[in-house]
N, C-alpha and C positions, 0 to 999 in steps of 0.2 A: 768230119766227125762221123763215126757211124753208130748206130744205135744198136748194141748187142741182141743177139734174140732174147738175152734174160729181162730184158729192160719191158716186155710185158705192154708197149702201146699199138694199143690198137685202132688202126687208122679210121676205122668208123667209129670209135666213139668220141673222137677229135670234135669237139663242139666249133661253130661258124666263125665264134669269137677267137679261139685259140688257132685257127686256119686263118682269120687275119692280121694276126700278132704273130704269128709265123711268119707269113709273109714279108711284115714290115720290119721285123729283126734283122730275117736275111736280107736284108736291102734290096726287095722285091716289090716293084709298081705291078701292077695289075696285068698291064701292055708287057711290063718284061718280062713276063714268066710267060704269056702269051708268046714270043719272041723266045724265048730258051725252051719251049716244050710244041714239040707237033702236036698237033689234032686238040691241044686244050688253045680256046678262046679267051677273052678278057670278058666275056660274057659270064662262061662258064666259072669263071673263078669269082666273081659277081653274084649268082646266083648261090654256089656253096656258103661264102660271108655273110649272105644274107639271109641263108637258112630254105631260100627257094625251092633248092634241089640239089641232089649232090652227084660224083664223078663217078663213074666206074671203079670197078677197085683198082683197075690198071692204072689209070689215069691219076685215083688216086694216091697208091702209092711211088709214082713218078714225080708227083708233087710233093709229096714227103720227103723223098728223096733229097729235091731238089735245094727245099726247103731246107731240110739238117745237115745239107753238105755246107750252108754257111753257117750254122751255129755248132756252137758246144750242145756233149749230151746235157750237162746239167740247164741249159736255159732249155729245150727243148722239151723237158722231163718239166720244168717249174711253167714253163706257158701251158703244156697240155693238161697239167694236175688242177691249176689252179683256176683258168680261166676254160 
């Protein structure tokens, strides 16, 4: 799935909530996104859910990525709107 540039989200206002229901949509543990991404930790993805601290923009959007390559635009659009 990829997200049109018209589609307007922007990866920092992605709340801790919706970057964890991201996650778990795409059928992504903690460790395995650790494991599919260089240089991001399971700490690091830990810290962002929990509102700790957040990723670089790079790192951010690598995790977006990763993220919306398993779901549809429309589940990606209604996890980041609403939650």
């Amino acid at each position: 799935m990829e997200v049109s540039e018209g589609d307007d989200i922007d990866i920092h206002d992605i709340s801790p909530t919706a970057w964890r229901l991201l996650r778990v949509a795409a059928g992504f543990g903690q460790r395995e996104v650790e494991v599919e991404i260089d240089d991001i930790m399971q700490a690091h993805i830990s810290m962002l859910e929990n509102n700790n601290r957040s990723l670089s923009e790079q790192r951010l959007e690598v995790l977006f990525d990763l993220y919306q390559s398993e779901l549809t635009t429309e589940q990606v659009r209604v996890l980041v709107s609403n939650f």
